[in-house]
gemmi code that builds the backbone of each chain (N, CA, C; Angstrom):
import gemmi

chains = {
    "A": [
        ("UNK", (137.098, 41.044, 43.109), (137.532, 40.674, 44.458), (137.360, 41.842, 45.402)),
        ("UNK", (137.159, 41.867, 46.749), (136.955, 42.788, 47.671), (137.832, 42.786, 48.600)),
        ("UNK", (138.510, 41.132, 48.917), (139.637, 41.190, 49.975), (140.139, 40.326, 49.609)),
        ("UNK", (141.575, 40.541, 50.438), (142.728, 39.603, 49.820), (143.246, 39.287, 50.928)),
        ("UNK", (143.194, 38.156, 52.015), (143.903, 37.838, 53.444), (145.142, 36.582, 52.851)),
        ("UNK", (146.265, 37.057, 53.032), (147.664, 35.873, 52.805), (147.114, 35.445, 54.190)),
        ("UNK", (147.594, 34.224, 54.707), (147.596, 33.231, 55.496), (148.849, 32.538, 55.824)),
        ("UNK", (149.220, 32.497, 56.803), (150.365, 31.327, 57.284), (149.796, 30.189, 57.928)),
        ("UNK", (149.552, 29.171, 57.095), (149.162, 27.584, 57.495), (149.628, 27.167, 59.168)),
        ("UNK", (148.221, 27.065, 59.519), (148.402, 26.138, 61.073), (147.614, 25.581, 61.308)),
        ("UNK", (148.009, 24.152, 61.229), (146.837, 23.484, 61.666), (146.232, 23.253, 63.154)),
        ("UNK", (144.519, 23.901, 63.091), (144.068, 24.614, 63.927), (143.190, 23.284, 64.211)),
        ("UNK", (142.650, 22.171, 63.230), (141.886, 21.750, 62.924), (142.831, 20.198, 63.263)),
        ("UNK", (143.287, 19.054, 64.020), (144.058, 18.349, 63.635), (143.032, 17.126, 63.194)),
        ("UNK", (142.128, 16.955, 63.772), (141.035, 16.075, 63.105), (140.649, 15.934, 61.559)),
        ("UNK", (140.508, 17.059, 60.960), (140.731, 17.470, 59.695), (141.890, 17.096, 58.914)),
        ("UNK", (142.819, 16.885, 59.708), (144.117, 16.992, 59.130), (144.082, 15.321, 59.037)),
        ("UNK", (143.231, 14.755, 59.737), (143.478, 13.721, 59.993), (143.044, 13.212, 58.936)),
        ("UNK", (141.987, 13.480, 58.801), (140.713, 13.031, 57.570), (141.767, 13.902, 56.353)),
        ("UNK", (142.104, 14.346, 55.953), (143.090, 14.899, 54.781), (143.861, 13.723, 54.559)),
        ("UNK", (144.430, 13.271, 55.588), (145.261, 12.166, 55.357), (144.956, 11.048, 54.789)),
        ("UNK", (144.113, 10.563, 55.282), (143.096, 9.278, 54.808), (142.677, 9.459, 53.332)),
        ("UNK", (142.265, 10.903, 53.312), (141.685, 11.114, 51.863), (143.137, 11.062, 50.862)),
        ("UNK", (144.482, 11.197, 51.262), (145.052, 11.084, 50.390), (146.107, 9.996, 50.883)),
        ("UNK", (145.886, 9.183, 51.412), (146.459, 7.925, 51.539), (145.340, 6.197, 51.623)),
        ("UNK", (144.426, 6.852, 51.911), (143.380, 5.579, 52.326), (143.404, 5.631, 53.773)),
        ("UNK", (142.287, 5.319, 54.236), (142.218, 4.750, 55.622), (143.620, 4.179, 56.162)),
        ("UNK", (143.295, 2.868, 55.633), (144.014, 1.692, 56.025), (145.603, 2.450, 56.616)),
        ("UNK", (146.313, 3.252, 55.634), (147.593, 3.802, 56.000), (148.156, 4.652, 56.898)),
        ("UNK", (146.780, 5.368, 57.021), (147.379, 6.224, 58.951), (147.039, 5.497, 59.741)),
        ("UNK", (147.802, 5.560, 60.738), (147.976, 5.188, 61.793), (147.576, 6.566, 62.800)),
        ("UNK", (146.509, 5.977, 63.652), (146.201, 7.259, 64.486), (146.512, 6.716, 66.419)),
        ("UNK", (146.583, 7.556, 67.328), (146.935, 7.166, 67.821), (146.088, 6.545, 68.781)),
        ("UNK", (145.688, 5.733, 69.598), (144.493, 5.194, 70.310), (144.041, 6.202, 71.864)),
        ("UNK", (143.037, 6.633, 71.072), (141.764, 7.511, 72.225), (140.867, 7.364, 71.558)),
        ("UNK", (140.182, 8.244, 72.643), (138.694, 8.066, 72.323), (138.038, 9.211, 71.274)),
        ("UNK", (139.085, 10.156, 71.142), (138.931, 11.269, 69.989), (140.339, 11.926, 69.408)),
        ("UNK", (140.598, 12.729, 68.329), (141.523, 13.246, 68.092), (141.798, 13.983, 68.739)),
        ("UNK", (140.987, 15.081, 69.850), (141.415, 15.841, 70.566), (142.480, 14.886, 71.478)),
        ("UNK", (141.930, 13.846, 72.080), (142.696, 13.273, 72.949), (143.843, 12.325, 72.340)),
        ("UNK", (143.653, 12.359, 71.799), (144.995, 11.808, 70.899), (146.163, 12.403, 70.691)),
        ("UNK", (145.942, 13.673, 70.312), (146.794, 15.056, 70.555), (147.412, 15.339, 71.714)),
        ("UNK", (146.726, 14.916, 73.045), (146.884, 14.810, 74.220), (147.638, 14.343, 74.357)),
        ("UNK", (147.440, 12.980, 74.212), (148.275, 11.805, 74.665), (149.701, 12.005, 74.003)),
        ("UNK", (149.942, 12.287, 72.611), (150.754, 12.442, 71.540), (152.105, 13.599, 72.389)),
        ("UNK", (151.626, 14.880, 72.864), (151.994, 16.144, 73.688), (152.987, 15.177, 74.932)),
        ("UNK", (152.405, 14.285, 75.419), (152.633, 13.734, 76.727), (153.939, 12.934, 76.071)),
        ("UNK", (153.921, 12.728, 75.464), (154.835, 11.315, 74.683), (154.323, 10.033, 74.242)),
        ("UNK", (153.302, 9.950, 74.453), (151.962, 9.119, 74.642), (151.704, 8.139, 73.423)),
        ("UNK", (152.088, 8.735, 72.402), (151.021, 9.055, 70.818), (151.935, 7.607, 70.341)),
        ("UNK", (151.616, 7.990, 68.805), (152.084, 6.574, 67.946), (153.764, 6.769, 67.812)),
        ("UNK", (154.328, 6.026, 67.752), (156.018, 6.023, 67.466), (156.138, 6.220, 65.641)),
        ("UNK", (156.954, 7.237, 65.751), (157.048, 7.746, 64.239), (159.116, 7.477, 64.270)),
        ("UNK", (159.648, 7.156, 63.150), (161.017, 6.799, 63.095), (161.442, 7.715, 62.020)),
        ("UNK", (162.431, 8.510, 63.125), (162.948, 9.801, 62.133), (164.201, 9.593, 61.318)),
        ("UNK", (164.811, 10.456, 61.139), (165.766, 10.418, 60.054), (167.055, 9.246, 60.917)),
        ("UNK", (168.143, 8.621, 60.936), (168.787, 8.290, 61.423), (167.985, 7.038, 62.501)),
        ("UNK", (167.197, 6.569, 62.107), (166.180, 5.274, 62.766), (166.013, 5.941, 64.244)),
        ("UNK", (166.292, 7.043, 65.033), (165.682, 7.583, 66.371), (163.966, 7.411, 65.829)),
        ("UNK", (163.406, 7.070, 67.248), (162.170, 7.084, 67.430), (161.208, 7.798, 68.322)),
        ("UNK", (160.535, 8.375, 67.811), (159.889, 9.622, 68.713), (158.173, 9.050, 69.164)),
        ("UNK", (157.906, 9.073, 70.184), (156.237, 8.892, 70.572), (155.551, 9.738, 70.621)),
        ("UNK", (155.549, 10.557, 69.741), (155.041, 12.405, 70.295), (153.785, 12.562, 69.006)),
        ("UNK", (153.817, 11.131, 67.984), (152.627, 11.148, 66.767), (151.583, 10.907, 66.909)),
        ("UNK", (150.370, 12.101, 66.485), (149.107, 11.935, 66.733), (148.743, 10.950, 65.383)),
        ("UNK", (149.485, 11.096, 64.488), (148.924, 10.303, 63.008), (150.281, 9.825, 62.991)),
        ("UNK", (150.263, 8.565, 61.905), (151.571, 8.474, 61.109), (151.540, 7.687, 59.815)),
        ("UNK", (152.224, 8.036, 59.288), (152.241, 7.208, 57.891), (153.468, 6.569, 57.299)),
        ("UNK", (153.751, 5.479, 57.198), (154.917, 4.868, 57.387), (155.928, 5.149, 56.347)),
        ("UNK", (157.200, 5.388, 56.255), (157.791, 5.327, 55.306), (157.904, 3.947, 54.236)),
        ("UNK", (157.979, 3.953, 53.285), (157.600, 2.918, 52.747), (156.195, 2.984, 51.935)),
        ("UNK", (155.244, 3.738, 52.316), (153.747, 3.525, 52.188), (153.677, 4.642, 50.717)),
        ("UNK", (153.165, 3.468, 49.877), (152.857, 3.509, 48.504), (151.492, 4.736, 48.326)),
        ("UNK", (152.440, 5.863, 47.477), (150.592, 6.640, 47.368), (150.416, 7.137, 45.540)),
        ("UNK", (149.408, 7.412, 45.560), (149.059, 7.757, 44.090), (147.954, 8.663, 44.351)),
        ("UNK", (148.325, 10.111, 43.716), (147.520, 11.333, 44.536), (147.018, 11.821, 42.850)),
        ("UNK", (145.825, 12.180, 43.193), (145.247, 12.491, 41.503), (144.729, 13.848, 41.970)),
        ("UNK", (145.054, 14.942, 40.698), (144.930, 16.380, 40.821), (144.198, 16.890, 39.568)),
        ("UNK", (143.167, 17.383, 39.525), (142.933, 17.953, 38.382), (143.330, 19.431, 37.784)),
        ("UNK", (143.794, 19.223, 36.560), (144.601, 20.425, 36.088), (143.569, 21.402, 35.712)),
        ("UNK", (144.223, 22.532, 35.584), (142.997, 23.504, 35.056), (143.297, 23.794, 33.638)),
        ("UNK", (144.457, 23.024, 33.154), (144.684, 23.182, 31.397), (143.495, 22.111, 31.245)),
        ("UNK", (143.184, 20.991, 32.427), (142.422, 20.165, 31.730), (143.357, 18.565, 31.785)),
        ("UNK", (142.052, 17.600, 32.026), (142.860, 16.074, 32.647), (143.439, 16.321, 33.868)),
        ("UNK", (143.826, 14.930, 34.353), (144.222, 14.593, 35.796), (145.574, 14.578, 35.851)),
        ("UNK", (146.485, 14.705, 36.572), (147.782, 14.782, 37.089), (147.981, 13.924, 38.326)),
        ("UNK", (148.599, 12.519, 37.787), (148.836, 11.337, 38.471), (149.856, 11.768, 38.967)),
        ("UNK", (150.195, 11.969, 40.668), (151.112, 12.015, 41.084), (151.890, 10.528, 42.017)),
        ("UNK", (152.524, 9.654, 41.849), (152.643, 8.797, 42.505), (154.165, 8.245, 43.058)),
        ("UNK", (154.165, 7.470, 43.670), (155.472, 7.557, 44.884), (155.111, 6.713, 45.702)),
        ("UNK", (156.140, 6.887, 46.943), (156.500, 6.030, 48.383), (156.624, 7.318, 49.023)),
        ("UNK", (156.360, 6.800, 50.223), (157.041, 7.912, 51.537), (158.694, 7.570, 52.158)),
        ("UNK", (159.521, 8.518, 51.737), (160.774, 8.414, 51.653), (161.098, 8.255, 52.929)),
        ("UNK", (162.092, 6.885, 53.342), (163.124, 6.837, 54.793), (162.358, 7.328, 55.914)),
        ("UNK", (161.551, 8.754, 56.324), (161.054, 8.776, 57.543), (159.889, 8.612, 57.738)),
        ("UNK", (159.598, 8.165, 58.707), (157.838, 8.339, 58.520), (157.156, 9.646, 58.205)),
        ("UNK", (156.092, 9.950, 57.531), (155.192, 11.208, 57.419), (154.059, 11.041, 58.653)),
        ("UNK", (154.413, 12.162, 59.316), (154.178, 12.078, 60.867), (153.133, 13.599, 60.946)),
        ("UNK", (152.249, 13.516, 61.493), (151.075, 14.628, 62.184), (151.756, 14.522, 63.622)),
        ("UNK", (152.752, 15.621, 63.710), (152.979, 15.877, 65.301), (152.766, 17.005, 66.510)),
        ("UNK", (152.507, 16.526, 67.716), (151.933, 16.750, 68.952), (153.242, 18.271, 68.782)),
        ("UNK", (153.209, 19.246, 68.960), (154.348, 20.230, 69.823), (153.818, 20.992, 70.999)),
        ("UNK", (154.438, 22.250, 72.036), (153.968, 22.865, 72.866), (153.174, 23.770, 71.894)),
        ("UNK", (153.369, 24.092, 70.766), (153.110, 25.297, 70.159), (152.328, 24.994, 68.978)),
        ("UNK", (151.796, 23.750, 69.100), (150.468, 22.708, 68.269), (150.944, 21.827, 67.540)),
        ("UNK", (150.070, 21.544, 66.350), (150.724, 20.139, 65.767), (151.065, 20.500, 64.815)),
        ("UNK", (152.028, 19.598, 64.194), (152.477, 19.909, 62.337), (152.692, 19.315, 62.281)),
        ("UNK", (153.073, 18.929, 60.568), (153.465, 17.781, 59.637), (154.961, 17.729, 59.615)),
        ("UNK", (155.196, 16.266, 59.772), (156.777, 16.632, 59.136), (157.167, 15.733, 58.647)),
        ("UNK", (157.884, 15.508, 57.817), (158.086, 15.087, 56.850), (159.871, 15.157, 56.023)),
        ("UNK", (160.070, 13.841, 55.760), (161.165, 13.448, 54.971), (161.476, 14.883, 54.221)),
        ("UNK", (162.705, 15.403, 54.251), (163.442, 16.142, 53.093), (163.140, 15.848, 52.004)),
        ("UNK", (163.662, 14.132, 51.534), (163.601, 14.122, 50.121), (161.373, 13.324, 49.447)),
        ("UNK", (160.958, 13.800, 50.503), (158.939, 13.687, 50.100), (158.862, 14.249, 48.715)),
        ("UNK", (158.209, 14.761, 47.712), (157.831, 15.052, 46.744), (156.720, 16.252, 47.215)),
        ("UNK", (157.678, 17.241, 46.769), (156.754, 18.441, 47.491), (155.646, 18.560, 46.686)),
        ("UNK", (155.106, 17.902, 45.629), (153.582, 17.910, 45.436), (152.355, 17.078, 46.005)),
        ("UNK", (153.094, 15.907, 46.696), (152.290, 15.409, 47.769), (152.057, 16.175, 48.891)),
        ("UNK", (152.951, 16.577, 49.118), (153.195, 17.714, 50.427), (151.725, 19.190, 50.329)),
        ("UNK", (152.175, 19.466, 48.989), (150.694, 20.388, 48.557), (149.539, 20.055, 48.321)),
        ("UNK", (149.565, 18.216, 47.755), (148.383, 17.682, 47.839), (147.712, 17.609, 49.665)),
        ("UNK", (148.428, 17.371, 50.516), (148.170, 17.526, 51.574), (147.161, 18.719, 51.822)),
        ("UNK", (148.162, 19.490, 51.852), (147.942, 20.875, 52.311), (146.658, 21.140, 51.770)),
        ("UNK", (146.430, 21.027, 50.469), (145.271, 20.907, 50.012), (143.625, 19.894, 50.054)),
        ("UNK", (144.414, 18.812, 50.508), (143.531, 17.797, 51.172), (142.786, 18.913, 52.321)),
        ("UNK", (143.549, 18.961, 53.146), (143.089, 19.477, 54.687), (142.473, 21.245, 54.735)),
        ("UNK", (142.833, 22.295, 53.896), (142.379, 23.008, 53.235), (141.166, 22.976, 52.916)),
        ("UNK", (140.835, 22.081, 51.664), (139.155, 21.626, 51.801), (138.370, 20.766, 52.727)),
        ("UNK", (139.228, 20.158, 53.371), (138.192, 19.394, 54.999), (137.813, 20.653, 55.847)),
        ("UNK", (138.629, 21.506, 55.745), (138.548, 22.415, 56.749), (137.266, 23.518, 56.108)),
        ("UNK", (137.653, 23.817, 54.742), (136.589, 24.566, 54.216), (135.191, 24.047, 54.324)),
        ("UNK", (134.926, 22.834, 54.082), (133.842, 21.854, 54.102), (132.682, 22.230, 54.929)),
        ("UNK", (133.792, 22.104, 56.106), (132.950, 22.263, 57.557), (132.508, 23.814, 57.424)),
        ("UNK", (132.907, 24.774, 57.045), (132.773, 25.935, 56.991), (131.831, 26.496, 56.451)),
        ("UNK", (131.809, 25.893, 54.961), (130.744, 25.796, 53.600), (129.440, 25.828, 53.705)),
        ("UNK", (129.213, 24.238, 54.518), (128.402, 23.922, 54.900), (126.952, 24.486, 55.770)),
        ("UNK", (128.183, 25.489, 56.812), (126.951, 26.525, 57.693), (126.942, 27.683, 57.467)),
        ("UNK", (127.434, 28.030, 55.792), (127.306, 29.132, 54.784), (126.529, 28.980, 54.030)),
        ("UNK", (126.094, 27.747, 53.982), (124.929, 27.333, 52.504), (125.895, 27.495, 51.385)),
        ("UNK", (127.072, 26.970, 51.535), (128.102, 26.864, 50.004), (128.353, 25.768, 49.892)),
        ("UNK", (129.275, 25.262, 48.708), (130.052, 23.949, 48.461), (130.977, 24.329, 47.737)),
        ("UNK", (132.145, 23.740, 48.267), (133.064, 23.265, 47.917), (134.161, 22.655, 47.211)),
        ("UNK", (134.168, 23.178, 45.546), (134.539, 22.082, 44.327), (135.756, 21.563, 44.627)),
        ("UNK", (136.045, 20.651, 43.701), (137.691, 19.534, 43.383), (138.480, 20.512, 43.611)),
        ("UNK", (139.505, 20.681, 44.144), (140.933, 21.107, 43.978), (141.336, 21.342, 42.561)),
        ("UNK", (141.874, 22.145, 42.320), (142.813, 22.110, 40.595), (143.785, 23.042, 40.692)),
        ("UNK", (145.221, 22.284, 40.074), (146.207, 22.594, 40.234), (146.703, 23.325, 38.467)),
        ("UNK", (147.139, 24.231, 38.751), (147.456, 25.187, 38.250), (148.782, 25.013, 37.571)),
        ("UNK", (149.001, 25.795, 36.285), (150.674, 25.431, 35.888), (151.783, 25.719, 36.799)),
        ("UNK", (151.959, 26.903, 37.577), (152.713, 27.019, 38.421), (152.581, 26.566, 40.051)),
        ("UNK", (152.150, 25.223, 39.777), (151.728, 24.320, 41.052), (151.193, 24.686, 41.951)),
        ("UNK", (150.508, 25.590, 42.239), (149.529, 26.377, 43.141), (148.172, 25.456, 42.936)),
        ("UNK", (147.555, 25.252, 44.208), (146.352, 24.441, 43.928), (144.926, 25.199, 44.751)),
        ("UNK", (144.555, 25.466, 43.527), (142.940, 26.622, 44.025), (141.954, 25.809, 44.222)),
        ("UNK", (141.410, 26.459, 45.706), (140.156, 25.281, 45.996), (138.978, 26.642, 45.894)),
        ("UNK", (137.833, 27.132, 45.206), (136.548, 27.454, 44.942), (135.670, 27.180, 45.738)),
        ("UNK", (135.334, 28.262, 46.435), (133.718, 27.973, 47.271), (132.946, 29.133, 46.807)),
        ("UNK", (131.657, 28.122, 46.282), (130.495, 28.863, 45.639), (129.093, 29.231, 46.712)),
    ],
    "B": [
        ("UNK", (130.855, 34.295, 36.162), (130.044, 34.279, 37.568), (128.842, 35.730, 37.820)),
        ("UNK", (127.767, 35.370, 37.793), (126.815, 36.446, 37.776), (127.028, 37.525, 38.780)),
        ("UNK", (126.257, 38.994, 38.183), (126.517, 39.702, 39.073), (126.391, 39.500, 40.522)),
        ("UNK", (125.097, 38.619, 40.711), (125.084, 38.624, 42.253), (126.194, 37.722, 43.187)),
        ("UNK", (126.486, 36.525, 42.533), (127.844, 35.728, 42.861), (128.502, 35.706, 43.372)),
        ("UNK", (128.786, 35.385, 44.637), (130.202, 35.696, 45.729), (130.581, 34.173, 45.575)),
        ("UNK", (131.898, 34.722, 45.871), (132.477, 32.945, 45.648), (134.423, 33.674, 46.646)),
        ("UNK", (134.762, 32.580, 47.051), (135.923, 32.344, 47.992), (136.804, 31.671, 46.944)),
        ("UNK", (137.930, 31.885, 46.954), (138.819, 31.312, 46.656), (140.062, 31.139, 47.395)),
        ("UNK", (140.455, 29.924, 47.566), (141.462, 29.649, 48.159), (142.984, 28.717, 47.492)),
        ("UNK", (144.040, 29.439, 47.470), (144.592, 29.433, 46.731), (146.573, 28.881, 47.419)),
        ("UNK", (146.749, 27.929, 47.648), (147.958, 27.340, 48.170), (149.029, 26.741, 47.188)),
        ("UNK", (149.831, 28.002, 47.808), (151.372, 27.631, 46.877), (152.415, 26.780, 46.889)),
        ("UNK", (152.737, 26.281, 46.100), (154.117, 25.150, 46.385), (154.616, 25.178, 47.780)),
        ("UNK", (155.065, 26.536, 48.514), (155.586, 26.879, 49.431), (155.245, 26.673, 50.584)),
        ("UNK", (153.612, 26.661, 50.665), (152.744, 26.375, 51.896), (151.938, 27.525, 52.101)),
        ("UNK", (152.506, 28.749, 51.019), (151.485, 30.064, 51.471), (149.701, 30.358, 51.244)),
        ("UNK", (148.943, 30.361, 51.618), (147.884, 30.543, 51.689), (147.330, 32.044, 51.017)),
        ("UNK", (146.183, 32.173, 50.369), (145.843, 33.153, 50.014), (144.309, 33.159, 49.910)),
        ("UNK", (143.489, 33.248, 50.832), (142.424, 33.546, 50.524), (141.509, 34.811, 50.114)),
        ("UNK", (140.510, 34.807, 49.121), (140.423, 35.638, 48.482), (138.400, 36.057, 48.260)),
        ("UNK", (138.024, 36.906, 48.369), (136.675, 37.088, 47.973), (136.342, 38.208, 46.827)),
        ("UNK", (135.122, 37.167, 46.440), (134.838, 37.613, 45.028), (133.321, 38.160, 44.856)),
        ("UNK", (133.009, 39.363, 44.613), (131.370, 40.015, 44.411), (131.105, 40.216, 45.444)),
        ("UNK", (132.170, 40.320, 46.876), (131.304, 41.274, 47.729), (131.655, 42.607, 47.818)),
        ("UNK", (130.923, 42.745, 48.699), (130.580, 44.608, 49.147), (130.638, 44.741, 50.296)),
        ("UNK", (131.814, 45.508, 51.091), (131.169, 45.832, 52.673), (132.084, 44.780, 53.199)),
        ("UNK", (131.324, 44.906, 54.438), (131.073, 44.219, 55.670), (130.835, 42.815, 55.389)),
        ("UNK", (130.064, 42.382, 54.776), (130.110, 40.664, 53.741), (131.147, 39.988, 53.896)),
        ("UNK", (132.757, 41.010, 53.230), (133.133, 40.049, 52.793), (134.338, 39.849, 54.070)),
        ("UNK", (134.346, 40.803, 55.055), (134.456, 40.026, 56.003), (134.167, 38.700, 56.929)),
        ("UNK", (132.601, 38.801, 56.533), (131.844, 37.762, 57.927), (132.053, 36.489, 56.937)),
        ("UNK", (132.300, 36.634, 55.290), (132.443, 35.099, 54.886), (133.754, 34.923, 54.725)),
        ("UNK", (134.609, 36.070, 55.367), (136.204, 35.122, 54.898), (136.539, 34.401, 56.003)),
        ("UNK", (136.464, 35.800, 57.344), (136.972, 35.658, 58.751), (136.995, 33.773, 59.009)),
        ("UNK", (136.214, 33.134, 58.792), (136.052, 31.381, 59.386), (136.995, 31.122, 58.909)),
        ("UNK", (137.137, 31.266, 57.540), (138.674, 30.440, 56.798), (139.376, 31.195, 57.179)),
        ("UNK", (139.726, 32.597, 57.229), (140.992, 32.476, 58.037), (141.391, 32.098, 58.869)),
        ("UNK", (140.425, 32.366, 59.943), (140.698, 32.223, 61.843), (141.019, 30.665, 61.626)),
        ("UNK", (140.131, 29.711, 60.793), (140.901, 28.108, 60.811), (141.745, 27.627, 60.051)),
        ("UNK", (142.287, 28.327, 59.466), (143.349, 27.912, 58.581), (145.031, 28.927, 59.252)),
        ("UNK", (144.776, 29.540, 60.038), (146.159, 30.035, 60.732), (145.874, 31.396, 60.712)),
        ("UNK", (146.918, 32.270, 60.854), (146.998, 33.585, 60.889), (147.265, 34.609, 59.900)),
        ("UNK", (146.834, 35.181, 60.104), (146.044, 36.640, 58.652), (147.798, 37.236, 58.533)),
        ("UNK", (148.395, 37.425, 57.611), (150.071, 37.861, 57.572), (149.464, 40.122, 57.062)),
        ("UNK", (148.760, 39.348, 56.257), (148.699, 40.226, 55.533), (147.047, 40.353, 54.797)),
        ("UNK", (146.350, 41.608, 55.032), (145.090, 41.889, 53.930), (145.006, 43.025, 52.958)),
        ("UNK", (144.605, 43.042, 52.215), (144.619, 44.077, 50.908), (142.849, 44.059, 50.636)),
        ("UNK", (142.801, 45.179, 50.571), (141.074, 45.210, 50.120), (140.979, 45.982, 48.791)),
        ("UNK", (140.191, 45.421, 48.050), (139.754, 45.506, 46.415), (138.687, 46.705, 46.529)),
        ("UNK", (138.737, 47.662, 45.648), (138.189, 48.894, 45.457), (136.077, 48.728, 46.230)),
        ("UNK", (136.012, 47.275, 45.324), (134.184, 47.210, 46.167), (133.848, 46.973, 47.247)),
        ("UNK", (135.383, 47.014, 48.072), (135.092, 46.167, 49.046), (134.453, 47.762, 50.127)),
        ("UNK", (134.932, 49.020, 49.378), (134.359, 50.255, 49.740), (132.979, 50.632, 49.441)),
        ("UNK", (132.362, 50.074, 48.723), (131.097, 50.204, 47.865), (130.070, 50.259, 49.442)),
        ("UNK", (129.690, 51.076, 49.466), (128.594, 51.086, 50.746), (127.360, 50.392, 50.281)),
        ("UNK", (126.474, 49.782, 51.036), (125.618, 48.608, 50.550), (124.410, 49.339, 51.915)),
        ("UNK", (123.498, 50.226, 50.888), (122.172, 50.963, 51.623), (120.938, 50.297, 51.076)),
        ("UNK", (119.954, 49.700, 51.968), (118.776, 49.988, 51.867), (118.943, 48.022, 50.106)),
        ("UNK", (119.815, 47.333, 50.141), (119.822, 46.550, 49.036), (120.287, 47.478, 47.436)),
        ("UNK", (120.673, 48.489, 47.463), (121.097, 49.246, 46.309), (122.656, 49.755, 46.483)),
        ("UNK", (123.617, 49.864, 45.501), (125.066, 50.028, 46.151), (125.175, 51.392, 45.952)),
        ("UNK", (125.875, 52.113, 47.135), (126.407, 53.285, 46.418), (127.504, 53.403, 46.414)),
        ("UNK", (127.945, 54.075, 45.263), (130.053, 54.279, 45.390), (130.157, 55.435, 45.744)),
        ("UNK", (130.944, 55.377, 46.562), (131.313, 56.407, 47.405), (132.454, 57.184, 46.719)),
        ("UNK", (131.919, 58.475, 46.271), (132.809, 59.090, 45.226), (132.163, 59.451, 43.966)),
        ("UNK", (131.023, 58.552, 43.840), (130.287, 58.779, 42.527), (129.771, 60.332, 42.536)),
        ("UNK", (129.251, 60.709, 41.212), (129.464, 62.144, 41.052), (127.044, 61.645, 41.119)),
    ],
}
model = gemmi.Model(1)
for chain_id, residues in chains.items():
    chain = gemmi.Chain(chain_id)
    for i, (resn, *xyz) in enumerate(residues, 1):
        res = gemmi.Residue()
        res.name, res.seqid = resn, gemmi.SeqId(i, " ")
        for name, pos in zip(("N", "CA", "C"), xyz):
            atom = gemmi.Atom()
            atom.name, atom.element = name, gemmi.Element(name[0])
            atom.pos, atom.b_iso = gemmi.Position(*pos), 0.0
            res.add_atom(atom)
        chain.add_residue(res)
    model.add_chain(chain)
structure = gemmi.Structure()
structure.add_model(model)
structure.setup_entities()
């Protein structure tokens, strides 16, 4: 190794984030908010604009560029690096799982009681969308995700 | 991974922490291939550089700086 940069996650990319989502829910289950792009969606979302996401205590907020309903059935597959897949599967607990608009950009937020390995499957979803694009005008690619015994999930670009 | 081999690794913890990482470079390299993933994935907290990352890179031949 030659360098070692820690990182504090921000999503810089919300389009990406968007497509993360899809990749680990299906299409069909986000809900995005209606423009003509994600940039403007974000827009609209900032304004109050965006999709209605229902937080803890049934309050309802319009401030969602994505959303994913509570209720919404997922089954997230991880490959281990002992080897075989790691079926992770569930519901989205009581609040919606929401991609939200702030002054200070967008973030995820998400139910307390979520399953914080969906939460990393995320993170990791959008991680490699983001690398992808990156890869790509490096002349690299990108392998599967694989999650590690101490739940850390390493994404490889060759 | 062969000597010539650079490869990225990116590495996210339960927690949300990020760690990206480069592998077989030298120099100045392994800046220009991390800098994208960082700058889009959030902000640099912290960097540590690995002993080759000193390796001066002349003319396609390495020299270590220090070698006798």
């Amino acid at each position: 190794m030659s360098k070692v940069v820690k990182v504090g996650l921000e999503i810089r990319n919300p389009e990406a984030f968007v497509q993360a989502l899809r990749d680990v829910f299906g299409e069909a289950a986000v809900e995005v908010a209606s423009a003509e792009s994600i940039r403007e969606a974000v827009e609209k979302a900032s304004r109050g604009e965006g999709v209605a996401r229902r937080a803890w205590g049934g309050a309802t907020f319009r401030d969602a560029v994505a959303v994913v309903r509570a209720g919404t059935n997922y089954t997230v597959r991880l490959r281990q690096e002992a080897g075989g897949v790691l079926e992770v599967r569930g519901s989205i607990p009581y609040s919606d799982l929401a991609l939200v608009a702030r002054e200070e950009g967008v973030e995820l937020v998400a139910d307390h009681y979520t399953d914080p390995r969906l939460i990393t499957a995320i993170r990791a979803a959008y991680v490699r969308r983001v690398a992808e694009g990156i890869a790509r005008r490096q002349g690299r690619r990108v392998e599967d995700p694989v999650l590690k015994e101490n739940g850390e999930i390493v994404v490889i670009i060759r | 991974m062969s000597m010539s081999e650079t490869v990225i690794i990116i590495k996210i913890s339960p927690s949300g922490e990020i760690l990206i990482e480069g592998e077989g470079f030298q120099g100045d390299a392994c800046d220009a291939a991390l800098d994208p993933y960082v700058r889009q994935l959030g902000a640099a907290r912290e960097t540590r550089r690995k002993p080759e990352y000193f390796r001066r890179v002349s003319h396609g031949r390495i020299v270590r700086v220090g070698d006798e």
